[in-house]
C-alpha positions as CSV (number, residue, x, y, z in Angstrom):
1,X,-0.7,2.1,31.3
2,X,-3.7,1.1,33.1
3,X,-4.6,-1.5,35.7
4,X,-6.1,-4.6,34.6
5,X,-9.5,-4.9,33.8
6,X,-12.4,-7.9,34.2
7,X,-12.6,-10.9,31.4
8,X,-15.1,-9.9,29.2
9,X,-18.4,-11.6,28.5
10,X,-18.4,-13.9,25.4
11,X,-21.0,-15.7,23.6
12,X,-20.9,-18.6,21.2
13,X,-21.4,-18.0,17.9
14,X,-22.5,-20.3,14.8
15,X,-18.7,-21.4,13.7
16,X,-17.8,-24.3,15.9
17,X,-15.8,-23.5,18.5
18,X,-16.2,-19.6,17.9
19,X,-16.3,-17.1,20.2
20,X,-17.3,-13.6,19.5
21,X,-17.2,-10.5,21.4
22,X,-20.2,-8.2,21.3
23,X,-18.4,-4.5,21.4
24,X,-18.6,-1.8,18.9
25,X,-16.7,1.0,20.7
26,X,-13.3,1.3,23.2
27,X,-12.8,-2.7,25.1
28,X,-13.3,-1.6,28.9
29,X,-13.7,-5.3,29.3
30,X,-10.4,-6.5,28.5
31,X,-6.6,-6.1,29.2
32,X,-4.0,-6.6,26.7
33,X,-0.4,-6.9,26.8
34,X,1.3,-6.0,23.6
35,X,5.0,-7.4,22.9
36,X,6.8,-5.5,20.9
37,X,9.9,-6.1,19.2
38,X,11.7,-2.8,18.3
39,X,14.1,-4.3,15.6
40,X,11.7,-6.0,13.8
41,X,11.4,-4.2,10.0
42,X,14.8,-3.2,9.8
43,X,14.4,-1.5,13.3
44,X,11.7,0.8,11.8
45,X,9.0,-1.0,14.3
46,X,10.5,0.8,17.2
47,X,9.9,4.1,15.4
48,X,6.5,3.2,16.3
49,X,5.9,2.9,19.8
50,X,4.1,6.2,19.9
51,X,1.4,5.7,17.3
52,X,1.0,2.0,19.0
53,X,0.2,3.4,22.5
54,X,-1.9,6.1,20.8
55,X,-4.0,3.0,19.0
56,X,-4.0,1.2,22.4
57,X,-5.6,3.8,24.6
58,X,-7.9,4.3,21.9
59,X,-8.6,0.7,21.0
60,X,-8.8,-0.9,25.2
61,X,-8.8,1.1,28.7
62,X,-6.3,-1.4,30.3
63,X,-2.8,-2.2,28.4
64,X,0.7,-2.2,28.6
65,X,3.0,-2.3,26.0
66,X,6.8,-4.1,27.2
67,X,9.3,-3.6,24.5
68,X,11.8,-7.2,24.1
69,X,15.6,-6.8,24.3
70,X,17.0,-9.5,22.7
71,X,16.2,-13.4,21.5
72,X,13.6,-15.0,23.2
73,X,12.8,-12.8,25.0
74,X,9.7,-12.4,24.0
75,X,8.7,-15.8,25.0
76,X,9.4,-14.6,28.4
77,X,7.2,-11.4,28.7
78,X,4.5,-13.7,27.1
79,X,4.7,-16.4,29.4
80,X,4.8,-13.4,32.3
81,X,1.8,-12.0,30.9
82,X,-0.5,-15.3,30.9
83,X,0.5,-15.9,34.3
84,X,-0.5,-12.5,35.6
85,X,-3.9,-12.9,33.5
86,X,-4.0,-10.7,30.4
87,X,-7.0,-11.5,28.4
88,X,-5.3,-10.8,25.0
89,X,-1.2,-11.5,24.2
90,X,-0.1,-9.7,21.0
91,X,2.6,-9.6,19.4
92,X,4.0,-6.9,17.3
93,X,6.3,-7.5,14.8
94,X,7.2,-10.1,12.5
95,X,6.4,-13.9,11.7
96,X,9.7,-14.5,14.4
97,X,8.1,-12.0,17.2
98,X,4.9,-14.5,16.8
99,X,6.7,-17.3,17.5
100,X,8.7,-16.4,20.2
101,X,5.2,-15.0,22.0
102,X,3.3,-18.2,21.1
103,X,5.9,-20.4,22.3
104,X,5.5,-18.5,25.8
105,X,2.5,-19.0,25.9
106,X,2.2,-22.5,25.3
107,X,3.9,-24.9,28.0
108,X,4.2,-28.6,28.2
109,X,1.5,-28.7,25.6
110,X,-0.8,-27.0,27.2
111,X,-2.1,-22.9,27.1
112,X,-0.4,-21.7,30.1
113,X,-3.4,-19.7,30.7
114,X,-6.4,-20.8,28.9
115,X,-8.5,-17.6,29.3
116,X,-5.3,-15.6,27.1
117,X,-5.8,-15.3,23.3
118,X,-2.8,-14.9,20.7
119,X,-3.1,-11.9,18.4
120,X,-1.6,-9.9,16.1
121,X,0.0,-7.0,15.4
122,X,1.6,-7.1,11.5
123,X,5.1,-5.3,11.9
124,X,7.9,-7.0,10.4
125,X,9.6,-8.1,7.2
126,X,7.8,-11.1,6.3
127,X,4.5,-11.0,8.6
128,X,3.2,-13.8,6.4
129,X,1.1,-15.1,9.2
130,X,-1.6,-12.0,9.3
131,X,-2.2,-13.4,5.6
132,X,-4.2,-16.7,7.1
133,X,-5.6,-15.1,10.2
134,X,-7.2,-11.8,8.4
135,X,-4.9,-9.5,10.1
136,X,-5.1,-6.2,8.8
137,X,-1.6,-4.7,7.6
138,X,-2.3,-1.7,9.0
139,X,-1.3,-1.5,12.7
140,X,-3.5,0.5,14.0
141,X,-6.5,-1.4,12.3
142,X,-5.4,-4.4,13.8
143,X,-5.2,-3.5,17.3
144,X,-8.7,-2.1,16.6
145,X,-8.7,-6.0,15.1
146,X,-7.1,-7.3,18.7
147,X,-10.4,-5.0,20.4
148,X,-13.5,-6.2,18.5
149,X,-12.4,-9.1,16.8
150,X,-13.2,-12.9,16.7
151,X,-11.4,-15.4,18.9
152,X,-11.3,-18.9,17.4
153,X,-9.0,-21.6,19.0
154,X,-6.3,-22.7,16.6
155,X,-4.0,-25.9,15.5
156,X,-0.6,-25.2,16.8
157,X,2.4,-26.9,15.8
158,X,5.0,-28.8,18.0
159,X,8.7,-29.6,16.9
160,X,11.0,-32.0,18.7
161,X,14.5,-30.9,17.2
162,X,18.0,-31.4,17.2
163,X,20.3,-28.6,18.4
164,X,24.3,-28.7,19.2
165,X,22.5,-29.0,22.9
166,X,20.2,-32.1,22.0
167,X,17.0,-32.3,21.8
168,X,14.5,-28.9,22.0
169,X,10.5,-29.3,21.7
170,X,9.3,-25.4,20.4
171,X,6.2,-24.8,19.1
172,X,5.2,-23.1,16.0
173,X,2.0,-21.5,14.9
174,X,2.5,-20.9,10.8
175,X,4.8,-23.0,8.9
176,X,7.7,-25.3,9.8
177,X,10.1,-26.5,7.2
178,X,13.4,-28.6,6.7
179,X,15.6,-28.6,3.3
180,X,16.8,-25.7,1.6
181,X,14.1,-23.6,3.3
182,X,16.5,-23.6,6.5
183,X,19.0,-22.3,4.1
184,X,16.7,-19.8,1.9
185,X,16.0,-18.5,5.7
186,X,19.6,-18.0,7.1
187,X,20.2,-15.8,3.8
188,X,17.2,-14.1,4.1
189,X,18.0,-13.0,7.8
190,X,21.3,-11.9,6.5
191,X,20.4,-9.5,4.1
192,X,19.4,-6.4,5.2
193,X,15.4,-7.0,4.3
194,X,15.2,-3.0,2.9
195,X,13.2,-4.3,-0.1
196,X,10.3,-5.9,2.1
197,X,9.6,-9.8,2.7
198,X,8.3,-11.0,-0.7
199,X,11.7,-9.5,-2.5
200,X,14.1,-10.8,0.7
201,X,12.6,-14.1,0.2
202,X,12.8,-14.3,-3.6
203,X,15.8,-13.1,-3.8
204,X,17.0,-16.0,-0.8
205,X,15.4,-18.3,-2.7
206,X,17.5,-17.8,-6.1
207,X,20.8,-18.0,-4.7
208,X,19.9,-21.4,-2.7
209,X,18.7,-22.7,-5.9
210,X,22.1,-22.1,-7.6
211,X,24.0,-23.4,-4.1
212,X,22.0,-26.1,-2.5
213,X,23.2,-29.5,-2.5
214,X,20.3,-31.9,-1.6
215,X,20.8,-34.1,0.9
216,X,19.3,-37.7,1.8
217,X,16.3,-37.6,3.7
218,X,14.0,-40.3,5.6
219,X,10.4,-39.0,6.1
220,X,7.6,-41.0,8.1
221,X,4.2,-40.4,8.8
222,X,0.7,-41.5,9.2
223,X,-2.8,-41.4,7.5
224,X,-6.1,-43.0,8.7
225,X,-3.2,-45.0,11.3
226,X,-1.3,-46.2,7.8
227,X,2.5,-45.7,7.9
228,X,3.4,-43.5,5.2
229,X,7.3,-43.6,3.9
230,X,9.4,-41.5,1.8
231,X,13.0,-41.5,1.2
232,X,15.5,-39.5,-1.8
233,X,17.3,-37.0,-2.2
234,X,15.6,-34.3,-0.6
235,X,15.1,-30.4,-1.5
236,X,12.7,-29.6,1.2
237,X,10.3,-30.1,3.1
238,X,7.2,-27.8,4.5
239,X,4.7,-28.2,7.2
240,X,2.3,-25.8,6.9
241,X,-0.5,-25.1,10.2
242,X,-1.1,-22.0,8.8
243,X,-1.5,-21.0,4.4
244,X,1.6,-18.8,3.9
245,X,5.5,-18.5,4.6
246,X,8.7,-17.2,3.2
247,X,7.3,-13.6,1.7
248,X,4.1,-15.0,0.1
249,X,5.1,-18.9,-0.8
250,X,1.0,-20.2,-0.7
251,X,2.3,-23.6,1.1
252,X,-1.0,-24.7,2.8
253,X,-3.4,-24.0,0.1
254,X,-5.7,-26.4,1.2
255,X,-5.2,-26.1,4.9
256,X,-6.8,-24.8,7.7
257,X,-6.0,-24.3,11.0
258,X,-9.1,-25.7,13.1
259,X,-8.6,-29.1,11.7
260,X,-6.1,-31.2,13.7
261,X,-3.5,-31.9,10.0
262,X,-0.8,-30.2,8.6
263,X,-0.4,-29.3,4.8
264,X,2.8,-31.6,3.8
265,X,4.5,-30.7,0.9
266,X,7.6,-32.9,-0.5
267,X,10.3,-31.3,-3.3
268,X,12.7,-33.8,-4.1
269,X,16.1,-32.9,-5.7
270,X,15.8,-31.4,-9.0
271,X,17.8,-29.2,-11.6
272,X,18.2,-25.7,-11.5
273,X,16.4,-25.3,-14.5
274,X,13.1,-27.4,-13.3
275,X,13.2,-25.4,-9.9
276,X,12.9,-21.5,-11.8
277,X,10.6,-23.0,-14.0
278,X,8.4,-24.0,-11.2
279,X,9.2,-21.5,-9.0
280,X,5.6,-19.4,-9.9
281,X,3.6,-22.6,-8.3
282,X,5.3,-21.7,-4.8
283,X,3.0,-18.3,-5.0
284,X,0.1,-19.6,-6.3
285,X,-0.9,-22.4,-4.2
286,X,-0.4,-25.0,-7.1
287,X,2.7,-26.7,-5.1
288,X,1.0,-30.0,-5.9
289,X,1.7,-29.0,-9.4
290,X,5.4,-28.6,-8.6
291,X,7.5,-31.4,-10.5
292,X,7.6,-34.7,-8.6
293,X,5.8,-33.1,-5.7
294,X,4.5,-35.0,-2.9
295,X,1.4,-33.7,-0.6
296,X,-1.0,-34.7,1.6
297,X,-1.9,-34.1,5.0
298,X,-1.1,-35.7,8.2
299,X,-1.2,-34.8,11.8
300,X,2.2,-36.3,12.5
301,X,5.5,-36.5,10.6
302,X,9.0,-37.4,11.3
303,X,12.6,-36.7,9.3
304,X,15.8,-38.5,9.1
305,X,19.5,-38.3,7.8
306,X,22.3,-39.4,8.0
307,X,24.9,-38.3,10.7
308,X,27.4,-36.5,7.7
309,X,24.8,-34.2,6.6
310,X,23.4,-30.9,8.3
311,X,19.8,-30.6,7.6
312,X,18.2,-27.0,8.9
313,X,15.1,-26.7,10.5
314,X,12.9,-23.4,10.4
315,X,10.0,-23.0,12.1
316,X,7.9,-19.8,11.6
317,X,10.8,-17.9,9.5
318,X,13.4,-18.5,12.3
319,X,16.3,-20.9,12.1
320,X,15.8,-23.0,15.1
321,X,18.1,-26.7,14.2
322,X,18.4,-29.6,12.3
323,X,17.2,-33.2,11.9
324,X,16.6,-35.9,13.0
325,X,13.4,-34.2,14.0
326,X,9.5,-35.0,14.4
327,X,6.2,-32.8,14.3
328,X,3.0,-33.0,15.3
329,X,-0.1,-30.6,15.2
330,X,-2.0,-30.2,18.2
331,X,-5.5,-29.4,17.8
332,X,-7.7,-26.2,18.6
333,X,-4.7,-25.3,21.5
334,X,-5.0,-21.5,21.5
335,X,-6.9,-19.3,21.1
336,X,-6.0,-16.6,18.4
337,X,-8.0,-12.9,18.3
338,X,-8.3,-11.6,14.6
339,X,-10.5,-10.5,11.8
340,X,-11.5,-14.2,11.0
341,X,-15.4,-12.5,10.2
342,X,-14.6,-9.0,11.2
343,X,-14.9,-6.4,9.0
344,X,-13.2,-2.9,9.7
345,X,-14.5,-0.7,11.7
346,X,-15.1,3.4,10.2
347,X,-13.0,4.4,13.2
348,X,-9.6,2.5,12.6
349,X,-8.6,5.1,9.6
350,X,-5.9,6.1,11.2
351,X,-2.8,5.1,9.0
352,X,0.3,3.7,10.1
353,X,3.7,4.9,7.9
């Protein structure tokens, strides 16, 4: 490990709010603190941590790499690392690991270091994040990512939630979602995730189908300052910041996240039947296409129910609680380090198994 370095020089670039960095070889610029969770994958990302400091010391002259040891803690070491002024956060594992790391390093709103970007290091089971930001799947080609890449500040999403505590705010950088997603998820978690996300997911997703009973659901929200209003029985619900969730479901096909809205997508209750038969339109980003499908996009929504039912929450792949719940996107907030315009460099050929 080294000692911290000084913030490197960055220059504007033609994409608003852009910034680019300017290096072709090893960041001596930068420090980077890389968050690792060693369970992520079916534990096989802790079989790793060698060929990950390898890649750092030949990526940046100043890191660390602090290994988490149980739930959230992540969201510590990340909120440690801001505070003790890493220019780059990463987290390495899966779509959870992100949002445990992003949700320490956002607080009350607000970066808790402004100078820190996000970034990514694919290593879990779903990982369906590194799909909108241009990640490379390859870890050692997106630390080399994390070293050269472009930093563009990103939407990031806030949830106010219900949990058997009351009320949480978290954060979530990807997708959020309410319905049977919080179900599909809790299986999905459950299984042992052997097979890789897409088929964990899938196969989640098949046995909630032939399980779920929908439940009645309220669901605000604005456009242009007009009151929006939906209410039925409910199969779910996503929020999508960023294009991609679940093991490939395309939920925010038209999205972005540098523009202040979330992609909104609305299933209503429907038969078995209906659901397989639409069930290709969650993986081709034609969820508009779905069957009584409601979307639009909106930079604030809020969901209801009634007190006898239980409606789970996800956000970013993890079950987090249950409605009555709002969300919100909040606009350009962090900075996230990826290969938005970067193309590979020769040197990262080094393969990850």
């Amino acid at each position: 490990m080294s000692q911290p370095g000084t913030p490197a020089q960055k220059t504007q670039t033609g994409l608003p709010g852009e910034i680019r960095t300017k290096r072709t070889g090893r960041n001596s610029d930068e420090k980077i603190c890389l968050i690792l969770n060693p369970k992520a994958a079916a534990g096989s990302a802790g079989k790793k941590i060698d060929r990950l400091k390898r890649a750092l010391d030949k990526s940046f002259k100043h890191w660390e790499l602090r290994l988490t040891n149980g739930p959230r803690h992540a969201t510590a070491l990340a909120a440690q690392a801001c505070e003790e002024g890493f220019d780059l956060v990463a987290a390495a594992g899966g779509d959870g690991t992100c949002h445990e790391v992003i949700n320490g390093m956002i607080h009350e709103d607000r970066p808790r270091n402004s100078k820190t970007a996000f970034s990514l290091i694919p290593l879990g089971t779903g990982s369906d994040l590194m799909k909108t930001i241009k990640s490379p799947l390859n870890a050692e080609e997106a630390i080399w990512i994390a070293s050269t890449g472009v930093t563009l500040p990103c939407d990031v999403g806030r949830a106010t939630i219900t949990t058997e505590a009351g009320k949480e705010t978290r954060y979530f950088i990807n997708v959020a979602g309410f319905g049977a997603n919080g179900e599909v998820v809790r299986q999905a978690n459950a299984s042992s995730k052997r097979f890789g996300g897409q088929v964990t997911f899938l196969k989640a997703t098949l046995k909630t189908a032939m399980r779920y009973t929908p439940p009645r659901v309220q669901i605000e929200w604005t456009i242009d300052d007009q009151s929006q209003h939906w209410e039925g029985a409910l199969l779910s619900c996503f929020v999508a910041n960023g294009a991609y969730c679940g093991g490939g479901m395309w939920v925010g096909p038209n999205g972005s996240m540098h523009d202040g809205q979330a992609d909104i997508t609305i299933l209503p209750a429907m038969s078995l039947g209906t659901q397989v038969l639409n069930m290709p339109k969650l993986y081709n980003g034609k969820l508009d296409q779905f069957s009584k499908s409601h979307c639009f996009q909106t930079a604030h929504l809020r969901a209801t129910t009634t007190k006898n039912n239980r409606v789970y929450i996800d956000l970013d792949g993890e079950l987090s609680g249950f409605l009555p719940a709002s969300f919100s996107i909040l606009p350009r907030l962090l900075p996230v380090r990826s290969g938005w315009l970067h193309s590979l460099s020769p040197e990262a050929t080094t393969k990850t198994q």
